[in-house]
DOLUMDO-839104 format. One record per residue (C-alpha): residue number from 1; residue in three letters; x, y, z. Coordinates in steps of 0.5 Angstrom, whole numbers, plus 500, padded with zeros to 3 digits. Layout:
<nodes>
n; res; east; north; up
NUM; ALA; X; Y; Z
...
</nodes>
This chain:
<nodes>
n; res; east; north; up
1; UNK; 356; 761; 811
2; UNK; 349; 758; 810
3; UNK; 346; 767; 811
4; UNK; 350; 768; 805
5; UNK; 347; 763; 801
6; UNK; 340; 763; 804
7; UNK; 340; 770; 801
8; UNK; 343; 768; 794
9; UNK; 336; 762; 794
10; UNK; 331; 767; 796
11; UNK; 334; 772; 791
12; UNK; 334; 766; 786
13; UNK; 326; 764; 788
14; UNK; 324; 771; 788
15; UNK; 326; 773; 780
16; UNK; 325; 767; 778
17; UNK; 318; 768; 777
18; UNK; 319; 775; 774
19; UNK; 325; 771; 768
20; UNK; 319; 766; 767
21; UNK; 314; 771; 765
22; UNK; 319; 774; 760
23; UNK; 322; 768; 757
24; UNK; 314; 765; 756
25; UNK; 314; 768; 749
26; UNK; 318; 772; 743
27; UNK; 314; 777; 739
28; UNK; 320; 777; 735
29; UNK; 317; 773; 729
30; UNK; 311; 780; 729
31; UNK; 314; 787; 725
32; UNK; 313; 791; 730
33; UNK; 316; 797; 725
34; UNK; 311; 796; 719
35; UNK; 304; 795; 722
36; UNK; 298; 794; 717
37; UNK; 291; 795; 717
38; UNK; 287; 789; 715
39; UNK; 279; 788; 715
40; UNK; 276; 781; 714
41; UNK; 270; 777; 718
42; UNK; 271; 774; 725
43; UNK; 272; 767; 724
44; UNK; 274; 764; 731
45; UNK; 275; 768; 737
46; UNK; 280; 764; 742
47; UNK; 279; 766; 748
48; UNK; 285; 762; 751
49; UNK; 291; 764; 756
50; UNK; 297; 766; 755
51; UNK; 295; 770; 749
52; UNK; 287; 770; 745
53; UNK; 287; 768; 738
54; UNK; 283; 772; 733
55; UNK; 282; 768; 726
56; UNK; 280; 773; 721
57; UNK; 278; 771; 714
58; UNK; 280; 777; 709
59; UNK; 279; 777; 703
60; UNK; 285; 779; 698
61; UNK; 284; 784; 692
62; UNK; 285; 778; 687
63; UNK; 278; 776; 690
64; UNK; 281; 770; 695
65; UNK; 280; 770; 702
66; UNK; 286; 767; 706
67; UNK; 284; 766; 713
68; UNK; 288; 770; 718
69; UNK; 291; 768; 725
70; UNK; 292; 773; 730
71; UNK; 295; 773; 737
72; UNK; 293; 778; 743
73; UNK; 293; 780; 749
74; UNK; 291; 775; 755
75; UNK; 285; 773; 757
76; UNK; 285; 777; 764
77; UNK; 289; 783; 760
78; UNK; 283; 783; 756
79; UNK; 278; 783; 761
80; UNK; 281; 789; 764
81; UNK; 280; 792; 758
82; UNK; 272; 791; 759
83; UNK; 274; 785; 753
84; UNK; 270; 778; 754
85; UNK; 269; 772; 751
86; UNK; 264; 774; 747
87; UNK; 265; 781; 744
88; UNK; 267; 777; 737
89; UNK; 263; 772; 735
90; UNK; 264; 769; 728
91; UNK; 261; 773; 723
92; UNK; 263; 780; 726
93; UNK; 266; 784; 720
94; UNK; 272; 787; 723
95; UNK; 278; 793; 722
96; UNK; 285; 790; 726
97; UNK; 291; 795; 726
98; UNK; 296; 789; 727
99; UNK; 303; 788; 727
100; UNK; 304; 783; 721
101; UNK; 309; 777; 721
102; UNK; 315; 778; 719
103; UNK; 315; 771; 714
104; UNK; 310; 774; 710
105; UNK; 304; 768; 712
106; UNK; 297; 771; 714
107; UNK; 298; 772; 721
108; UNK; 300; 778; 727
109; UNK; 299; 781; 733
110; UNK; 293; 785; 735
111; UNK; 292; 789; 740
112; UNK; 284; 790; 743
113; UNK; 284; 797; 743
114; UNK; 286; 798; 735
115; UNK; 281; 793; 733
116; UNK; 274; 796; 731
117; UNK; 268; 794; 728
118; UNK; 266; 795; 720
119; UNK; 261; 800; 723
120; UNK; 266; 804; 727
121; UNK; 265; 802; 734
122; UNK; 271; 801; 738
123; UNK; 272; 794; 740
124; UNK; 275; 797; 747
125; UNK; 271; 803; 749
126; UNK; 275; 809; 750
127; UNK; 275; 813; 757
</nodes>
């Protein structure tokens, strides 16, 4: 009796790592179908776990400039990427390909390797 429930908690304790890394966040909020391009002027550049935060100051074709908040890839997915800290600083002009939220409220998802500076340089350098 106590083999097959030593099996059940070893089974428990070895999934439960994986179902927690799934279950920490939803991407449901970002349309994933209907990604938009969108250039504005770095703002804060978050480097912060779980995901990286982007705050992008864009400017509406009506003249007034909305401040956008981005969400992206961890800290450590990043670095990978050849991404650090400092690869965006506040003034940097910016074009993010990012996966718009849902609601409609400026904000989104971006992805590193679809985000490139005003001049054309790639954020993430292709291979």
């Amino acid at each position: 009796m106590r083999l097959p429930t030593f099996a059940l908690l070893a089974a428990v304790l070895c999934t439960a790592p994986t179902v927690a890394v799934f279950a920490h966040h939803s991407f449901a909020m970002f349309d994933t179908q209907h990604p938009i391009e969108i250039t504005g002027t770095v703002k804060e550049f978050r480097w912060v776990s779980p995901h990286s935060i982007l705050i992008l100051e864009v400017k509406a074709e009506d003249g007034t400039v909305r401040n956008w908040t981005l969400e992206g890839d961890t800290p450590s997915l990043l670095r990978t990427q050849g991404v650090t800290a400092t690869s965006l600083k506040a003034g940097d002009e910016i074009v993010a390909r990012v996966d718009p939220l849902h609601s409609g409220a400026p904000g989104g998802a971006y992805r590193a390797r679809q985000v490139k500076f005003k001049d054309g340089r790639p954020l993430v350098a292709e291979h």
